[in-house]
N, C-alpha and C positions, 0 to 999 in steps of 0.2 A: 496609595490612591485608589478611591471604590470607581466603581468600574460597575456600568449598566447592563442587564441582564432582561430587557423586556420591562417590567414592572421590580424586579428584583436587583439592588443595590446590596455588594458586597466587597469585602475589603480582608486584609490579611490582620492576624491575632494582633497589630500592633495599630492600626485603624480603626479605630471605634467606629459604627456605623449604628445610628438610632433605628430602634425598632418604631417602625413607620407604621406597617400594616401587619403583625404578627398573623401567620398561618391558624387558623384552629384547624383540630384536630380531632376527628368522630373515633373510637375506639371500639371497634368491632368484634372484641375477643370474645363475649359471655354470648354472640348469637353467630353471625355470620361467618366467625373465626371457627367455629368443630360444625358448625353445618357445612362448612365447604372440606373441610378434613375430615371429618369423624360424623358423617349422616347424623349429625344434629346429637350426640348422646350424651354433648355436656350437663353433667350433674349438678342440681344448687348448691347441695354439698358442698365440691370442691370450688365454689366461687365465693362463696364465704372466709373463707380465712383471709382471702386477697379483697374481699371488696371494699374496707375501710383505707387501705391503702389506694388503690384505683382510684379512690374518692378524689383523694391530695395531689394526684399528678395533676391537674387542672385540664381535663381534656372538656374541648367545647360540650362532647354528650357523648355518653354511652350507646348503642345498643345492646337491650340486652333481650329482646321480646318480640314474636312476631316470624316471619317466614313459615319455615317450617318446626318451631320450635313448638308452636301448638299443639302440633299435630305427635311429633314424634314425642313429647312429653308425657303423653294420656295412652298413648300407645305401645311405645316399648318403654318407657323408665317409670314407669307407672304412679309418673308426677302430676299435679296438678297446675297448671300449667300459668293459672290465676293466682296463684299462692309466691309461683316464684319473683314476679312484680312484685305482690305484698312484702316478703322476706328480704329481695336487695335491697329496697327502699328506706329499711331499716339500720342498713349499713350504710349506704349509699345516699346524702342529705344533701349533698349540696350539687352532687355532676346530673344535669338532668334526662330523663330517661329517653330512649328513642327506640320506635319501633317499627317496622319492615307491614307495611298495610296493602295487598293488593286487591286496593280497589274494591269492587262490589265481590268481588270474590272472597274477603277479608283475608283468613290463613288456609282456605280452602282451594277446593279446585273448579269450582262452579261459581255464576254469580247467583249469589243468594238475595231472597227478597227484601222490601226494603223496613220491613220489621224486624229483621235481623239482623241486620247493616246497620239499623240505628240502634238497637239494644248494645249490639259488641260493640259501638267504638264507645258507646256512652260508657259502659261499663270499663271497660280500656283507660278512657280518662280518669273515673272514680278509682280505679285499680292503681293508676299512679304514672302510669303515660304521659309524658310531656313534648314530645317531639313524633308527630306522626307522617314519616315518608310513606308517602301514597302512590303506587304506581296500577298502572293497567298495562296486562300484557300486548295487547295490541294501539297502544298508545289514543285508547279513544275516553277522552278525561269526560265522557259524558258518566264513564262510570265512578268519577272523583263526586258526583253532585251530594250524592244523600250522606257520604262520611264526611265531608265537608264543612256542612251544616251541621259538623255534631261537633266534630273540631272547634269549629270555631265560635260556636255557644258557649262550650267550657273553657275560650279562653287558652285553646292551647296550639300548637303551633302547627302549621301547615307547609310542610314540603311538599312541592309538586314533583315527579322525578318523571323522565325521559328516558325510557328502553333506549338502551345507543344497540342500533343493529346495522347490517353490515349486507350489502348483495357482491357487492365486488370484493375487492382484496383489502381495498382503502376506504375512506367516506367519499361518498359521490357516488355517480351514478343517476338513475332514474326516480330512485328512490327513497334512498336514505344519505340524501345530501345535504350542503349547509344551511339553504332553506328550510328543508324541513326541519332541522332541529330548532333554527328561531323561530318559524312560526309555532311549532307547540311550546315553546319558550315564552312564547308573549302571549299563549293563549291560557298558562298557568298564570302570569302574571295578572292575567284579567280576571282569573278565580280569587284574585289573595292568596296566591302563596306565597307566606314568608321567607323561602328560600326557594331556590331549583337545583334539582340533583340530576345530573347527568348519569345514568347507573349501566355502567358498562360491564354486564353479565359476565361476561364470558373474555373480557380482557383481549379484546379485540383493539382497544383503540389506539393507533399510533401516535407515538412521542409530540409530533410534527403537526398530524391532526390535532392532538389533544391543544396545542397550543394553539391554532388557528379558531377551531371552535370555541373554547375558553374566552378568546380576546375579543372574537364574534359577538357571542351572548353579553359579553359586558358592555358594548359598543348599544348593543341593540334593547335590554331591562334593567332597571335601575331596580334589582331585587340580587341579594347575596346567591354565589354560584358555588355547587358541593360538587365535588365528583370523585365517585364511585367507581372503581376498576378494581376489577381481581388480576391473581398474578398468574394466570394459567397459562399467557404465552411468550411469558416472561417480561414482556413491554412495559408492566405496572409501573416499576420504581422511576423510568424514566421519563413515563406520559404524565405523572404525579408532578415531578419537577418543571416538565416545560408549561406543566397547567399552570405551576404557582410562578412561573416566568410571566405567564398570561394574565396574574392576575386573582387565580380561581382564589375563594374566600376560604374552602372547609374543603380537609381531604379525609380521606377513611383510610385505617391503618388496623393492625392488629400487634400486639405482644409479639416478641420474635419465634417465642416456640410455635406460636400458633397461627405462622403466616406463612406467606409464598405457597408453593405448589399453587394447589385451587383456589387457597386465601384470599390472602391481602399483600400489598406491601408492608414488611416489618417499620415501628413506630423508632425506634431508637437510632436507625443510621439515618431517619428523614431527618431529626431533633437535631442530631450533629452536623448533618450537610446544611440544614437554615443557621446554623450559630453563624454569627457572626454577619451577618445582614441584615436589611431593614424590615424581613419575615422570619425572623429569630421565633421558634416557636415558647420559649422562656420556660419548658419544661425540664425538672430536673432528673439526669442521666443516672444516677445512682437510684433515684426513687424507682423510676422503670425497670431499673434492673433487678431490683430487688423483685419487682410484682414477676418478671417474667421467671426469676430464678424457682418462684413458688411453682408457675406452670409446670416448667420442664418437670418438677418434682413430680406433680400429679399426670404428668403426661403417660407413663407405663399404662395407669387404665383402661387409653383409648387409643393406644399405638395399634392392634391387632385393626382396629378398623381404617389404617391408615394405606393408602395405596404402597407396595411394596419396590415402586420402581425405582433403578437407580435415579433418573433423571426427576429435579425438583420441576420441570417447566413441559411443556405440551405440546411440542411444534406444531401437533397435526389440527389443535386451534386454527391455524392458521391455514390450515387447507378446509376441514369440514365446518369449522366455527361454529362447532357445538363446547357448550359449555361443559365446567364440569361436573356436574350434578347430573345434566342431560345426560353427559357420557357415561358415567357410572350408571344410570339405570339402564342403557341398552347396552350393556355388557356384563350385566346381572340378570336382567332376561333373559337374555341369549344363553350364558350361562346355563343358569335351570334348566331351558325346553334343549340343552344339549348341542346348540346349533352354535359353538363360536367362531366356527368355521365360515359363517353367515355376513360375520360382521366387517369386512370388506364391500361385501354387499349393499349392505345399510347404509355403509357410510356413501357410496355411490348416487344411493335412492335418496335419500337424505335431502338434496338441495332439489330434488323432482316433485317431491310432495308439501317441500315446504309452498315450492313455486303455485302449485296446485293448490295449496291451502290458504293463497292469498301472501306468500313474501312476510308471514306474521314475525316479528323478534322472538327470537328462542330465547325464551325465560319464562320462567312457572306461572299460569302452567301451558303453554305454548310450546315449551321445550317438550313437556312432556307428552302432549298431544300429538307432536309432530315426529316425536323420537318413537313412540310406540304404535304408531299408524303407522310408521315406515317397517318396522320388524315384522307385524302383522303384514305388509307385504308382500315383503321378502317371504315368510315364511307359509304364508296361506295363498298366494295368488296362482293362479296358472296362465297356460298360455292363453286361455279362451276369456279368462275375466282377473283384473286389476278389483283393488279393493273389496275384497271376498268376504273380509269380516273387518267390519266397520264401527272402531269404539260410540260409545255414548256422545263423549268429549267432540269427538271430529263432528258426528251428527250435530249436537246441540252448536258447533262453529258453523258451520256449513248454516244453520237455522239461522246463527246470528242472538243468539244469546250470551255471547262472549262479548259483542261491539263489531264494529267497521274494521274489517282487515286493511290493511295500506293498499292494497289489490284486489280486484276481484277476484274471486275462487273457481277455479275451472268451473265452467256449469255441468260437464258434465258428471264429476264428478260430486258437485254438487245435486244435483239430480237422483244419482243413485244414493248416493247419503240419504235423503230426504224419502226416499221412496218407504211409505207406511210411517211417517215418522209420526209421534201421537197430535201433536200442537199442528201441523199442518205440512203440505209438502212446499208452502211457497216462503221464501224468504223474508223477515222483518227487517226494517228498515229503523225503526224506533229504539229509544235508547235498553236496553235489554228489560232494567229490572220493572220496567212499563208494562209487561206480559206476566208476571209472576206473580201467582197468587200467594198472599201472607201466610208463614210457616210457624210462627212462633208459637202461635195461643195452643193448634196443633203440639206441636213439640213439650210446651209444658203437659199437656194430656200424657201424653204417650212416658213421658217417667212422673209422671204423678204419683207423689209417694216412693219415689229412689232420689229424687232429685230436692240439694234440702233450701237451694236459692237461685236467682236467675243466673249466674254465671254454671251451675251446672247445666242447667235446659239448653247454656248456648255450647256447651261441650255436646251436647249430644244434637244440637239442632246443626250445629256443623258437622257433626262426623257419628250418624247416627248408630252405625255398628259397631265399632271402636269405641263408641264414646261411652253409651251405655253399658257397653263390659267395664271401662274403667269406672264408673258411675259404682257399681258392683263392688268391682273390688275395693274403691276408695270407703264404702261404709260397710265393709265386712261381707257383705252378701256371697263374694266368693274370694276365695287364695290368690293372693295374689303369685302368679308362675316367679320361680326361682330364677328364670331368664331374664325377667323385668328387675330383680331385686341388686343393688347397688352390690359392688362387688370391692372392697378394701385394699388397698395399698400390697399389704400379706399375702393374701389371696392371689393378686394379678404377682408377686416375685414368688410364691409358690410354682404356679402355673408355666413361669417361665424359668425353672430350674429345670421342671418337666420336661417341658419342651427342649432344654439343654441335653437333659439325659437322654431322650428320646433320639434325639440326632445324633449323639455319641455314643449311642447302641447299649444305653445303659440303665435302660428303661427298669429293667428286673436287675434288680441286684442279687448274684449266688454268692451264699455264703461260702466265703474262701475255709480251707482245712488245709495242716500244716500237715507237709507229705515226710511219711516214717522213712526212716532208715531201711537201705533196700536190705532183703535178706540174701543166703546162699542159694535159695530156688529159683531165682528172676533167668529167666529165658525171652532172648530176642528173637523178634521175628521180622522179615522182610514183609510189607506190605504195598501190592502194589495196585493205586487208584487211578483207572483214565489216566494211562500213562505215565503216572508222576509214583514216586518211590518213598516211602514211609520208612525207618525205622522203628517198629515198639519193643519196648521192654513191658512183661508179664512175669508178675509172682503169685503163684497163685495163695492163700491164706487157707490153711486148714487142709494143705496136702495136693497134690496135683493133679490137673486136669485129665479128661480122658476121656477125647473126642470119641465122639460113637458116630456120629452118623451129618452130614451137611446135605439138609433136600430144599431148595427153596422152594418157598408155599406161598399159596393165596391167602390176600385176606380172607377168615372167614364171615359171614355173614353172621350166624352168633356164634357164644362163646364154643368153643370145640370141647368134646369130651374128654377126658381125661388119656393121654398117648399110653398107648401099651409099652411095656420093656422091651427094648431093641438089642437084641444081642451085640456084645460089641465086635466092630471091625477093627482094625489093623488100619493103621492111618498113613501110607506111603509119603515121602521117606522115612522110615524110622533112623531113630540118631541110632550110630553105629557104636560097636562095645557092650559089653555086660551094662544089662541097668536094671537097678531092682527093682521086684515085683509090686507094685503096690494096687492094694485091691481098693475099688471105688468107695468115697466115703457110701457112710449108713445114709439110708433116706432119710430126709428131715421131713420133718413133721405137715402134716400138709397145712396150709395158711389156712388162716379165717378165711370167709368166702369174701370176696372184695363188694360192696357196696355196689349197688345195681345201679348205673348211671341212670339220671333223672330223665324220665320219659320226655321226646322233643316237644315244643308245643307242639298243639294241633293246627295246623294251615290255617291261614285268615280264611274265615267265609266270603264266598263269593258275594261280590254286591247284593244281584238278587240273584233269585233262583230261572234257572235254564230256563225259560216260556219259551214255544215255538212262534216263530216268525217274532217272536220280540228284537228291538233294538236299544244295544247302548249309545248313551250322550257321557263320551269319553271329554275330560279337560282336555282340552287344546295345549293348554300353558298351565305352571304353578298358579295359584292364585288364592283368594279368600270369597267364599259365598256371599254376595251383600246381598241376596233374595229369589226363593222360586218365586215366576209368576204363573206357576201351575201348581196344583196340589195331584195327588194321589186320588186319580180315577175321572180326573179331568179328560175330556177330548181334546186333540190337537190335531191341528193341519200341519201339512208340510211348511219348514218358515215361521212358524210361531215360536216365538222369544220363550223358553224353557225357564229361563232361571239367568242372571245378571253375575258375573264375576267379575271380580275386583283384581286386576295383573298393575303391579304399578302405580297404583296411584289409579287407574284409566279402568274403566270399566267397559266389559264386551258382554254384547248380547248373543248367548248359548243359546242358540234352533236350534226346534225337533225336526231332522233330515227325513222323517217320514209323517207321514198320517196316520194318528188312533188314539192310543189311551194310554195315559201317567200308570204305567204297572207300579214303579216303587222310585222312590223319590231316598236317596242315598244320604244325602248329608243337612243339616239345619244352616239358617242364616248366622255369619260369622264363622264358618269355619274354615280352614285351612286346606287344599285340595294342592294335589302334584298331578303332573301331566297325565293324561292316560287312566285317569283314576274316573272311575262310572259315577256319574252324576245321578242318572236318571234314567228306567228304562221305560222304553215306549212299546207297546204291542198291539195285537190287532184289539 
């Protein structure tokens, strides 16, 4: 007998029960599956032997494009990030593509103007995009309008999705309660969105909620309902099922190798627990298994970058609710500037500056703004002043070119944000990209002649220092670094023999020698070590020893000159009885002279050179150069923005602590800087 389940009827292997409303199913393994494990490093490479198979499972749509796959593509795996749409597309005919859009921000961390917002999605759909989820991090869809309009010109589909975030421990509260998720639920529906995706970052949402909201939304839009949860604090596989109790239309799932933890929920135990009900997902079990068996295969590649904990799940989600992407980068900060001692701390400050920064949803890039203003904190505040050094990111929030926080933002901390900011010190009110002057026609100028069509201009119009180094290497102009180049199956069971032998202390291999037959000369001696007692047997070869003399010496400083002959002593106790006389062998020959070790290098030069009353502008933090705003012989006041570095993703503006003159300017835009490392010195 079936037996009712909310919206889900089910019955036992001998009850047939028609599939009424089959589940689809989003497949997240080629983008949000190694972005949430593996900081985004999955290769086209290895998605290719699997994507013709993928194709045949029948999943609703792929993602495979978008977040932060842009970015880390052009960056570290020194792919072109346009090309891998192109190439799956080619496998991949019939499952249609979906991609991860935030908003005016597109795959960046700023919102970009609206010449650029409409070149990249335009390009996005020509490239082969067919499903574009559109979020904004503080849930203000004003910044859904100009991608929208490009969407839906070509004809392609429009997901609106909802940041699920969280002030209390459950949904409710003041702020992010069940009102408010309908009303931005019906205020997507009044844009034409073809679906709604509920996108639960950081795997916050409980089983129990997931079902009451789910049943909610369908009660209140007559538009198909997606939800999106990662499995960080372990709740995913269960809030999945009560949503599809609820109702919910499309869930997102990943391959089993490449789920849970940070993930997803795995796809193949959701396919078995719908069998047999009237949300039977009708995919076949053996096909899946085979696409994931390929994974595991190729998984050794990206294991090193995989968190080493025992535990697959997160508890303390549930206390900070920070995501996990969020987490991982303030525990790699921390990390580098040496302070992980700190990070108890952070997580403290953590809900103080979200509060202060308006209650925004932690998710990119809001996670990261909030996550790295907080370390910045922690780490630079005193007693006499909070926010001491204050990113770009928080400023340009604080200004209101990100959109409407769900709260206002402390004024006063908004106030000192704002103090000297260039656009002004008073708040906007107006939809962001309404302020921004057009960047594109700019952008093509500036690689004019490296850049060979518009989807390069928009690689560098989004990530202008990154971008145009890969620009470079993508047409030879420079080497591409051996850190970026794909590394082979051989290579990574190489590396991890190494690493085998390294822990089994068998890193150097000595060649083994088969020990001779002892002779009638071998004499034992007692040897005794820090208390512990040695037996050795000694023979000596070519006639016997004849200690002269035990003096322990200094190292010398260089080589010593050659010892004069030391008349021999008598070495107490002599063994007792007649022993015969044997005279010292002949001297042998004196060696070649040994090979003069190779002189040390010579010291890294100092930054610059000692000036008096000069001062250095030390890094704060690791980071990358995105630009001085002074040159060499420039005047500065005290307070004047030196140079912009890039920590995180987040950019912080480097002051000169004094007043005078740019003596020497250290490093070029784009490079790579460690803490404590002299940027720039100032003198009189």
């Amino acid at each position: 007998m079936a037996e009712q389940h909310g919206v889900l009827s089910a019955g036992l292997v001998d009850e047939p029960i028609p599939v009424t409303h089959p589940v689809k199913i989003q497949d997240l393994t080629f983008r949000d599956g190694h972005q949430s494990l593996f900081a985004t490093r999955g290769r086209t490479e290895d998605f290719l032997p699997i994507a013709e198979d993928m194709d045949k499972v029948g999943f609703y749509s792929m993602e495979v494009w978008g977040g932060a796959t842009f970015d880390t593509m052009h960056r570290f795996l020194g792919e072109d990030p346009w090309e891998r749409i192109r190439t799956l597309k080619k496998y991949i005919k019939n499952t249609p593509f979906s991609m991860l859009l935030r908003g005016q921000n597109l795959v960046g961390y700023r919102n970009y103007p609206d010449d650029v917002a409409e070149a990249f999605v335009e390009r996005a759909c020509e490239n082969g995009i067919d499903i574009f989820r559109v979020f904004d991090a503080l849930n203000d869809f004003r910044n859904f309008e100009t991608a929208v309009k490009v969407i839906k010109k070509h004809g392609k589909h429009f997901q609106g999705a909802i940041c699920y975030s969280l002030t209390e421990s459950r949904m409710g509260g003041e702020v992010y309660n069940l009102d408010y998720y309908v009303s931005k639920a019906k205020q997507l529906a009044d844009m034409g969105a073809d679906t709604i995706c509920i996108k639960d970052m950081a795997g916050l949402i409980a089983p129990y909620d997931a079902y009451v909201l789910i049943k909610t939304l369908k009660e209140n839009v007559n538009v198909p309902i997606h939800l999106h949860s990662h499995f960080t604090s372990g709740m995913a596989d269960m809030s999945l099922l009560k949503a599809i109790e609820a109702g919910v239309d499309i869930v997102d799932t990943c391959l089993s190798p490449w789920a849970y933890r940070t993930s997803h929920p795995a796809v193949e135990p959701l396919v078995v627990a719908l069998k047999g009900t009237n949300r039977d997902t009708g995919m076949d079990l053996k096909l899946l298994a085979k696409c994931s068996e390929y994974m595991e295969k190729i998984s050794p590649k990206y294991r090193h970058l995989l968190d080493d904990r025992m535990s697959i799940i997160d508890i303390n989600v549930l206390l900070h609710q920070t995501p996990g992407g969020m987490l991982s980068n303030l525990v790699n900060q921390l990390r580098e500037m040496d302070a992980m001692d700190k990070l108890d701390e952070v997580f403290r400050q953590l809900p103080i500056v979200r509060r202060e920064l308006g209650q925004v949803p932690l998710v990119t890039p809001t996670s990261q703004i909030v996550g790295i203003q907080t370390v910045n904190n922690v780490l630079f505040d005193t007693e006499d002043e909070r926010y001491k050094m204050i990113t770009a990111q928080v400023k340009d929030l604080c200004y209101g070119l990100y959109g409407k926080t769900p709260v206002p933002i402390d004024p006063d901390v908004q106030k000192k944000a704002l103090k000297g900011y260039p656009r002004g010190e008073t708040p906007i009110s107006v939809r962001p990209a309404d302020v921004l002057e057009p960047e594109l026609e700019k952008a093509k100028k500036d690689v004019e002649g490296l850049a060979k069509d518009l989807d390069d201009v928009l690689i560098y119009a989004l990530y202008p220092t990154t971008g145009k180094r890969f620009l470079r290497w993508k047409y030879g102009h420079e080497p591409i670094p051996d850190e970026v180049k794909p590394k082979t199956l051989e290579q990574v069971k190489a590396e991890e023999e190494l690493m085998k032998k390294a822990k089994a202390g068998l890193l150097v291999e000595k060649p083994t020698k088969e020990a001779p037959p002892k002779g009638p000369g071998v004499c034992t001696f007692n040897v005794f070590v820090d208390g512990e007692y040695f037996e050795v047997e000694v023979e000596q070869v070519g006639g016997m020893p004849l200690v002269t003399q035990i003096t322990p010496m200094a190292q010398p400083v260089a080589p010593p000159a050659p010892a004069q002959p030391v008349a021999p002593q008598p070495v107490a106790p002599q063994p007792t009885g007649p022993q015969p006389m044997v005279p010292p062998p002949p001297p042998r020959p004196a060696p070649a002279p040994a090979a003069q070790p190779a002189a040390a290098p010579p010291p890294p030069k100092p930054a610059a050179a000692p000036v008096k009353g000069a001062t250095n502008i030390e890094a704060p933090m690791p980071g990358m150069i995105i630009r001085y705003e002074k040159k060499e012989g420039d005047t500065v006041n005290e307070g004047d923005v030196v140079l912009i570095l890039e920590a995180m993703k987040m950019e912080n503006s480097i002051t000169s602590p004094v007043a005078g003159t740019v003596l020497k300017i250290n490093y070029k835009d784009g490079d790579s800087v460690q803490k404590g490392d002299v940027l720039a010195v100032i003198g009189e």
